[in-house]
N, C-alpha and C positions, 0 to 999 in steps of 0.2 A: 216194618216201622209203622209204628201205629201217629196220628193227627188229630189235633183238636182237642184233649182229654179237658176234661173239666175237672175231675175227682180226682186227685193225685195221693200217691201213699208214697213214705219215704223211701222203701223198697225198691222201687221203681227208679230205671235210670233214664232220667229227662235231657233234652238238646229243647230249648229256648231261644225262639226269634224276637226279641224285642229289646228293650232299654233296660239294664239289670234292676233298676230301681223300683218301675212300673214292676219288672215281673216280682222282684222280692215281696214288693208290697201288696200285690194283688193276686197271684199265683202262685206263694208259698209261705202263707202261712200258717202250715199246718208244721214247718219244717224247721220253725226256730227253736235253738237247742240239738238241733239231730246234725251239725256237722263235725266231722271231726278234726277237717283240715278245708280250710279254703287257699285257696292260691288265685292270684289275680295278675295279670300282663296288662293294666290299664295303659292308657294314652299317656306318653311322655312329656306334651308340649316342646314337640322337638321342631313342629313349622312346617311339617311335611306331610303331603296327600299321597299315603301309601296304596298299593294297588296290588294286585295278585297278576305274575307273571305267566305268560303260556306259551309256548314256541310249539309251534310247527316243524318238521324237520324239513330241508331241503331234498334234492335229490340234482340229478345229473344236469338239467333242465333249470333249476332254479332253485335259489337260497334259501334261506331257512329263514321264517319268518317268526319275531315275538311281538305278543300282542300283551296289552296288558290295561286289568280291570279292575277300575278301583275297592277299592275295599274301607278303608276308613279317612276321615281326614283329621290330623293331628292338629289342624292351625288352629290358635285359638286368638282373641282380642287380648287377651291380659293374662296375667300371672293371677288376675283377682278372679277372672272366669276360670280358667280351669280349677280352681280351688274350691272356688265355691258348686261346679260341677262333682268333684270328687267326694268333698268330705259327707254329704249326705248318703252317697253310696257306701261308703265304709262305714256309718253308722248303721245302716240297713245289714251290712252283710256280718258284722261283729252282731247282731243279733241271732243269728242261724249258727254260729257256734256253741258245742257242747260245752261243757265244764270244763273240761279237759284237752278241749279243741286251740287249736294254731292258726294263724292267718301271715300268710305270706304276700308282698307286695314288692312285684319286679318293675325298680322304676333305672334312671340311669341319672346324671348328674345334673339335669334340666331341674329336676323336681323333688328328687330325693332327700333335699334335708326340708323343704317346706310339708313334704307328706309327713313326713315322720312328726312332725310340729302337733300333726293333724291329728294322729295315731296316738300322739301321746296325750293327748286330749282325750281323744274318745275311750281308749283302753289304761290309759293310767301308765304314767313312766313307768315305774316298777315292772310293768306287765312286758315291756320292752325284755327281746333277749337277744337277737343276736342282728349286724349289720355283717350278711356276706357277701363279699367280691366274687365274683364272676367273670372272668378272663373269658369277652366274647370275640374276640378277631385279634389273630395274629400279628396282621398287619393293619396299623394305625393311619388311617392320612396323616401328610400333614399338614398342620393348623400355622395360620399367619400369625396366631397370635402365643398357642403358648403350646405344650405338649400334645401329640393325637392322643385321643380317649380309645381306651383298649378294654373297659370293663364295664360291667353294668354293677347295681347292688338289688339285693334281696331284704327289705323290711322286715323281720317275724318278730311276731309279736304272740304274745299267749294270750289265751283268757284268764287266765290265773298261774304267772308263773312260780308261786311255789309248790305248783301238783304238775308242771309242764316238765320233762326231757326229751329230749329229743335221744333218738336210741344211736350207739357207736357208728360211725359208717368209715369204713376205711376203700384204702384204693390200692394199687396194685403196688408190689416194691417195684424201684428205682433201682438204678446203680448205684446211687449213693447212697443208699441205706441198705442195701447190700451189704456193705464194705466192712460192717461191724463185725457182720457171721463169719467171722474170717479162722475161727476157731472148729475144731472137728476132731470128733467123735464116733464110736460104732453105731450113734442113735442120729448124726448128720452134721448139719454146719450148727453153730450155735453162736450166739457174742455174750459178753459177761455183764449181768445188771448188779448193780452194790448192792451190799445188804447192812453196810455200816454209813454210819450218818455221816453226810458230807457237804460243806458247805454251809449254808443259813440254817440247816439239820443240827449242825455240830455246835452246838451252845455248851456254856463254860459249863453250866447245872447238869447238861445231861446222862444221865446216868449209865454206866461201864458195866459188862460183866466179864468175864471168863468163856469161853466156848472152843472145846478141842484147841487149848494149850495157846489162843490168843487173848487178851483180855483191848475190848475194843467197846465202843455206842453203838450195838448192833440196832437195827428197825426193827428184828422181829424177836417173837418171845421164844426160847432154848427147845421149846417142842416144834416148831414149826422147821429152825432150822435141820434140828436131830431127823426129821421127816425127809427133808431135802436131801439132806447126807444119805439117808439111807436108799434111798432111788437113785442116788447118783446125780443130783442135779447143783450136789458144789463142787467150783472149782477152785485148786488151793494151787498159789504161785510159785515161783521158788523162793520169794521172800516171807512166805507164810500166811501171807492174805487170802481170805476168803471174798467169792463172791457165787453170783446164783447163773448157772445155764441158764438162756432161753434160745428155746430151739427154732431156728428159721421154721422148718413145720408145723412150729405150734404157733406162730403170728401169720394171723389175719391179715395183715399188710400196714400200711400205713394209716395214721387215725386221720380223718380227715379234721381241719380247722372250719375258719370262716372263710378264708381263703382258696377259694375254687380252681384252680387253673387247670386242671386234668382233663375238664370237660370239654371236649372240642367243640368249635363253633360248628354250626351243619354249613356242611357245603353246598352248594349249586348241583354236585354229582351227583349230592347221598339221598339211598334210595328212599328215605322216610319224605325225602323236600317235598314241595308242595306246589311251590312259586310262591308261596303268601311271604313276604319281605320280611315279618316280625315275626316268624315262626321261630320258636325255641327247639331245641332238641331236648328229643325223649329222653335221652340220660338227664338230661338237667332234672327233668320231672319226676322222674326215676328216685332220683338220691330226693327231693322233697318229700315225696309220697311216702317213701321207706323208710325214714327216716322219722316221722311224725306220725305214722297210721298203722293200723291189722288191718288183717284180710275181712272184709265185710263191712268196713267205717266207709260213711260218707264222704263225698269229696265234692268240693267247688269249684267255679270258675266263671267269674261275672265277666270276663271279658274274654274269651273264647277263643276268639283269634282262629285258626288252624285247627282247633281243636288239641293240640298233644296231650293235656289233661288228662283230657278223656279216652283219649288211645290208650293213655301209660295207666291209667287209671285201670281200665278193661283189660289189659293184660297181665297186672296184677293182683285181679279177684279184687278189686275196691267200687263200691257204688259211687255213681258221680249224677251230679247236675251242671250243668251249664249252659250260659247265654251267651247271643250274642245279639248286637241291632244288623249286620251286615249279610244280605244277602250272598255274597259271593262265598261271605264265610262260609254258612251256614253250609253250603252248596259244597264247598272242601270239606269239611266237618263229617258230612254225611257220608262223602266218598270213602273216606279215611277209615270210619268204619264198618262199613261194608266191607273193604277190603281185609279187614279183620275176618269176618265172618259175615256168612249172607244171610245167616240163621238168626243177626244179632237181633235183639229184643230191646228196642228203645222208644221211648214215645217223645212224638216232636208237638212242640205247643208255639204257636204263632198268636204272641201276647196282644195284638192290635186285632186279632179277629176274636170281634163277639159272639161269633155262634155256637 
């Protein structure tokens, strides 16, 4: 691990000790326009001085001890200060996006519709594209006053949503979606998708043909189906309805929505934990990155945290930078990945030192 750099190229993958603002403005701007996804875990205004946990293990002699050290403080005076803490950061960081670049903002119900106010200021409503739920803990306290909170949400926002998609991402089948392939064949399970218009499809105007001895509103045009026919991929009822095979081996799985619940919260066991309180799991990072980037695109993260970013980042062939102000982070960060690799190639820059 290289310290201190002065001359940075965007090539290069950076860990940053200071205030993300100081560092955008004074350490990277050679780098605006060069990201292609930024993702941010900012401060929620949730009131709380979160800390990094460490346990000792006991033995025969005596208990196991945890100790634990701070890392950030959430408490703020006012809803007017953390607001006005944030929004010049997000105008800094919506600077460092490419054309084609995404900015994602993980907040939770403290703050989430006043950021978004924020966002849609600086990036233009239209640029707005998706608000996703994130099912992070199982089990909910609960609350004197109304339902326990069980999810966090995701901001994403584009830089220009009519060149922005986001690529397919799906997740494993269920049993319940299962339950369609309930049909088989010498090619496996399959379930039946329509090929004739159905529902708000089936308008009085829309036009009928003829095809192998039914006349119906088919969706597709008489070569396409003739094509299907001929591989085998229609299936014809006893009442003489056609419809199209799809083959449990030829789906991917289920598409995923905005609605995230698949992703497990990380536990206390799991071996990525940290002790750092607001650590995300790498999957969650995982379906962002992949979903928004190639292999070789820059990546961000102005509030660092743990670092997963940048793990999940480094594991999947993506460049990253990120900061953080917190010592102890930084000090996780670093271990995290080392543990990756001892070989890794990163250069750390401590924004408060002028030399």
């Amino acid at each position: 691990m290289k310290t201190n750099l002065h001359i940075m190229e965007p090539k290069q993958n950076l860990l940053f000790k200071g205030d993300c603002l100081e560092t955008i403005q004074k350490r990277l701007e050679g780098f605006k326009g060069k990201f292609r996804l930024i993702y941010i875990d900012p401060p929620f205004l949730s009131g709380t001085q979160y800390t990094l946990k460490k346990k000792v293990e006991g033995d025969a002699g005596a208990a196991g001890t945890l100790s634990e050290i701070p890392t950030y403080n959430d408490k703020w005076d006012d809803l007017e200060h953390y607001l006005s803490f944030m929004k010049p950061r997000l105008k800094a960081m919506k600077d460092l996006l490419s054309n084609d670049g995404s900015f994602w903002v993980h907040l939770d119900w403290h703050v989430s519709h006043y950021v978004k106010v924020i966002l849609d200021e600086i990036f233009g409503y239209r640029n707005f594209v998706n608000e996703i739920v994130w099912k992070r803990t199982n089990s909910p306290k609960a609350q004197s006053k109304g339902f326990g909170a069980q999810h966090d949400v995701i901001l994403l926002y584009a830089l220009d949503s009519k060149g922005f998609q986001t690529k397919p991402i799906y997740r494993e089948h269920d049993t319940k979606s299962l339950k369609p392939y309930s049909y088989k064949d010498e090619k496996g399970n399959f379930r039946l998708i329509e090929i004739e218009a159905q529902g708000i499809q089936r308008t009085q105007g829309r036009k009928q043909f003829e095809w192998r001895g039914r006349t119906a509103p088919y969706l597709y045009k008489k070569e396409k189906l003739d094509k299907w026919w001929d591989t085998g991929m229609i299936y014809r009822s006893r009442n003489g309805r056609y419809t199209k095979k799809q083959y449990l081996k030829d789906s991917p799985g289920i598409l995923v929505s905005d609605l995230w619940y698949d992703i497990a919260p990380l536990q206390g066991g799991a071996q990525e934990n940290t002790g750092f309180l607001t650590q995300k799991p790498e999957a969650l990072l995982e379906r962002v990155i992949k979903s928004a980037t190639e292999k070789g695109d820059l990546i961000g993260d102005f509030f660092a945290g743990s670092g997963t970013t940048a793990v999940v980042a480094e594991k999947n062939g993506r460049r990253w930078v990120i900061c953080d102000e917190s010592q102890s982070a930084i000090d996780v960060i670093s271990n995290r990945l080392d543990s990756i690799s001892k070989e890794h190639d990163y250069s750390f820059v401590d924004v408060a030192n002028r030399s």
